[in-house]
N, C-alpha and C positions, 0 to 999 in steps of 0.2 A: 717416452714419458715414464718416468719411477713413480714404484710405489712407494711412497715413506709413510712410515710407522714412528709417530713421534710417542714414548714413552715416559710419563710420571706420577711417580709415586706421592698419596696426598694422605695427611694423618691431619685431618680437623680445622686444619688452612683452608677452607674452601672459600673463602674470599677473596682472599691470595691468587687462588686456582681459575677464580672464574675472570678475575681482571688479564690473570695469563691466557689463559685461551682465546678470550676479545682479543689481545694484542695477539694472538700468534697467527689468529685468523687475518687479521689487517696486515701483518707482516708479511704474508706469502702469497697475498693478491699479487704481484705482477710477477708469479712463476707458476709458470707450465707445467710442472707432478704434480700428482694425487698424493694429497696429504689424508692422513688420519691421525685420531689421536684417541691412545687407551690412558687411560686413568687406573691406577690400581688403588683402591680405597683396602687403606691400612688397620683395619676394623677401627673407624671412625668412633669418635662416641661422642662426637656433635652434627647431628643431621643437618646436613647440605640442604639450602633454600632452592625453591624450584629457577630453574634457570632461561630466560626467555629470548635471548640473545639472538641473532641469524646470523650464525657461522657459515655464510656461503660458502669461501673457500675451504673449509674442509670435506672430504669426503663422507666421514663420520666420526661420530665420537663414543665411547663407550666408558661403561665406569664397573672394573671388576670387583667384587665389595669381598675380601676376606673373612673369615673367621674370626681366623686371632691375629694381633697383633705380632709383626716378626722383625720390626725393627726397620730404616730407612735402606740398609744393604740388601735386605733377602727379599724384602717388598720389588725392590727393584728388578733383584736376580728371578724371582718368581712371575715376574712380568715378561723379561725374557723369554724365557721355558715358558709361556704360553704364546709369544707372541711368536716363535720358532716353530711352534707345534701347531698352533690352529690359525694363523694369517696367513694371508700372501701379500707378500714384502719383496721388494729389491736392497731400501734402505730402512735403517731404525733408527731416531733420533732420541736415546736418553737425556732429559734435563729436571731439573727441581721444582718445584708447584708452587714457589713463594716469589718470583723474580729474580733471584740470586743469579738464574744461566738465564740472560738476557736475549731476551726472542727478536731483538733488532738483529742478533749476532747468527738467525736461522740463512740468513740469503748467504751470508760469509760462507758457510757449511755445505751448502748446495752447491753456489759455484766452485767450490776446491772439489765437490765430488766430480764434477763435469770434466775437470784437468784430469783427477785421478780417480776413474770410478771404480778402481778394484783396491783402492785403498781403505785405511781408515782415518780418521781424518777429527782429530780432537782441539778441542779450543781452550787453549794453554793461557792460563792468568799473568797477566802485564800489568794490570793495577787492583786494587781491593779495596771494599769499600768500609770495612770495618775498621777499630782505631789503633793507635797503636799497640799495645800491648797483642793484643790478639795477632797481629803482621809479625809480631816477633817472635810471638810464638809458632806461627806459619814457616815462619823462617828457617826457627831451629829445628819445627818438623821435616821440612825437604832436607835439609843438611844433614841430621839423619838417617834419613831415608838413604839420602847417598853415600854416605861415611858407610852402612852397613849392610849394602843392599848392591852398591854402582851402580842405582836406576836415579835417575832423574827421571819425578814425576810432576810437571806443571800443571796435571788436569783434575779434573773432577770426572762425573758421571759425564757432563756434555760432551757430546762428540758425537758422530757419523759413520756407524757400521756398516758394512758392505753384509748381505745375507749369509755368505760364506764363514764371515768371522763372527756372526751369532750363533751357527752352528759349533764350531769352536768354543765360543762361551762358554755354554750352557753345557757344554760334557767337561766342564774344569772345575775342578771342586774349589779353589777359591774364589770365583767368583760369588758362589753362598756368603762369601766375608768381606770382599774387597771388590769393588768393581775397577779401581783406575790399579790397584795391585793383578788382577787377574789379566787386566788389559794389557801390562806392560808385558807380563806373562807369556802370553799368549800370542803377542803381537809384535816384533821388532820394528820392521820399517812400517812409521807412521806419518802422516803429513799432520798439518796443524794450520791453526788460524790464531793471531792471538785477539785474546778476550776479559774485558773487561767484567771482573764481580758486581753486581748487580744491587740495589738495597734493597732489600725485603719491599714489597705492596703494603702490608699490612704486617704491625705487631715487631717484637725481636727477633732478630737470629736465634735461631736455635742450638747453632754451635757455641756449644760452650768449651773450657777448657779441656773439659775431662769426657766430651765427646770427639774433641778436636784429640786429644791424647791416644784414645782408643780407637782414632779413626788412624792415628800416624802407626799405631802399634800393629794394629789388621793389615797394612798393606806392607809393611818388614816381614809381618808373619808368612806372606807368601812368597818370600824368599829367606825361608828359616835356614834352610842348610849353609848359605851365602854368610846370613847373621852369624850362624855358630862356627863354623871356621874363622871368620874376619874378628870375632870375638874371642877366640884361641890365638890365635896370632895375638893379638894386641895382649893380652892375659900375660902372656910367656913374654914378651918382650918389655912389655911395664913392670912385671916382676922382676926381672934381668938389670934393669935399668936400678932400680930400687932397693935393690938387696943390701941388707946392710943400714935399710935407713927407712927400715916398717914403722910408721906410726898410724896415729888414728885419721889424719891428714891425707897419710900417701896413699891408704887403704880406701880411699873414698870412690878413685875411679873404677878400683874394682868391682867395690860392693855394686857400683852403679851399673857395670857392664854384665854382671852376673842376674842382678832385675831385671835389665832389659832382659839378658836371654831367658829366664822364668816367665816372663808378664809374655814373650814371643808365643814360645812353648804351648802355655796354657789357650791363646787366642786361636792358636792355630787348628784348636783343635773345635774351631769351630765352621771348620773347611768339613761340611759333611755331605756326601754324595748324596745316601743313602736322604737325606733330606732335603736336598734339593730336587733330585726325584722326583718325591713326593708331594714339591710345595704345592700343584693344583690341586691337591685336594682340600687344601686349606678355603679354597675358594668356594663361596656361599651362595653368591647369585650374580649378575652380569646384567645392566642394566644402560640401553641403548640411551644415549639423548638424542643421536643425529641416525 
C-alpha cells in the first residue's frame, strides 16, 4: 500500500476547494493506498467556512496558511519543500483547487503508477474546456514552447511523482518559476495518461491572457540557454535571408524575437534558490481538518 500526498494550492476558491475534496474523497473509495491531502492556503483574504463533510477515504487533511501571498507557482513549489521535508510519502499528487485537474482522472494516475512505479506519470491535455480564442492561444503557446525550447509540454501541475523525483524538485531552482518547465527539466523519460480540462465548480477561470503569456514565458525561461542560441541562429539567418530588403515589415520578426529573449531573460530571474530555501518560513500556522 503507497503513501500518496495529494497537493493544492487554494487562494480564496474555497468552495471550489471543498466541492473538490468531496469528489476526491468519493473518487478513491475502491483503492487500496493511503491517501492524504495538504492544502497550502495562499494568504487567503476570504475566510473559508467551517467544513462538515466525512472524508472517510482520506487519511488526513491539512491546510498550511501562508504569510504572504507568492503567486499560484511558488505556492505550489513551497508545498513541495514541505511536503519532502516533513511527510512520509511514497507518491505526491499535484492538482488545482477549482476542478480544472479533474479528480475522476486520480484512478487513471494510480493505475499507470502500478505499471510504472519508479516513474513519473503526468496527465497530458486531449481536450479543453475553455472557448476558442483561449485554445488558440494554448496553441500558439506549445508551439512556442517547441519552436524554442524542443520540449513539448502537454501538462500542467497534474501528474504523479515518485518520492525520488520530489527530491529532485525541490533542489532545482526553476521549479520556484515553472512546475511543468522544471519537470520536463528534470525528468526525461515520462509516462502519461491523457486528460481531459475540467470547468471550474464555481466562478471564472482565472487564466487570463496575460497569465496564460507569463505562464508560457516562465516555462521557455527554463530553458533560456536553448532560447538564446535557437534565437541567434534564427537572427543571423533571417538577417542573411533579408539583406538588401530592411524595411519596417521585415524588421518585425526581429524586433519580436529580441522581446522574447528580454521578457526570457528578465523571468528567469525569478528562478531563485536562495528563496525557495526559504519559503517555509513564509508559513504562519498549519491547521488539521482530518
Amino acid at each position: 500500500m503507497s503513501k500518496i500526498k495529494i497537493l493544492i494550492p487554494v487562494y480564496n476558491d474555497w468552495q471550489s476547494f471543498f466541492k473538490l475534496i468531496e469528489n476526491i474523497n468519493s473518487q478513491i473509495s475502491t483503492l487500496n493506498d493511503e491517501f492524504s491531502v495538504i492544502i497550502v492556503n495562499d494568504a487567503s483574504t476570504e475566510n473559508r467556512s467551517e467544513f462538515s463533510v466525512d472524508l472517510n477515504n482520506l487519511k488526513s487533511v491539512q491546510i498550511i496558511n501562508m504569510k504572504e501571498n507568492k503567486g499560484h507557482a511558488r505556492c505550489n513549489a513551497a508545498g513541495l519543500k514541505y511536503i519532502n521535508e516533513k511527510e512520509d510519502f511514497d507518491y505526491l499528487i499535484p492538482m488545482d483547487g477549482d476542478g480544472e485537474d479533474r479528480p475522476e482522472e486520480l484512478i487513471l494516475l494510480i493505475e499507470k503508477i502500478k505499471d510504472y512505479p519508479d516513474a513519473v506519470v503526468t496527465a497530458n491535455r486531449v481536450k479543453r474546456s475553455e472557448g476558442f480564442l483561449f485554445k488558440f492561444c494554448y496553441l500558439v503557446h506549445k508551439y512556442l514552447t517547441f519552436i524554442f525550447t524542443g520540449k513539448t509540454i502537454k501538462y500542467g501541475n497534474y501528474s504523479c511523482l515518485p518520492k525520488s523525483v520530489v527530491k529532485k524538485m525541490v533542489n532545482e531552482p526553476a521549479t520556484w518559476s515553472s512546475f511543468s518547465g522544471s519537470l520536463a527539466k528534470t525528468v526525461k523519460d515520462r509516462k502519461s495518461i491523457s486528460s481531459e480540462r475540467g470547468t471550474r465548480y464555481f466562478g471564472l477561470s482565472k487564466m487570463s491572457f496575460v497569465k496564460l503569456l507569463k505562464h508560457s514565458l516562465s516555462i521557455i525561461a527554463v530553458f533560456k540557454i536553448t532560447l538564446l542560441i535557437r534565437s541567434i541562429i534564427f537572427l543571423i539567418a533571417y538577417l542573411s535571408l533579408v539583406t538588401g530588403k530592411i524595411s519596417v515589415i521585415t524588421l518585425i520578426p526581429v524586433i519580436g524575437v529580441i522581446v522574447l529573449m528580454l521578457s526570457v531573460i528578465t523571468l528567469s530571474k525569478r528562478e531563485n534558490m536562495s528563496e525557495f530555501n526559504n519559503s517555509l518560513e513564509n508559513i504562519d500556522s498549519i491547521d488539521k481538518i482530518k
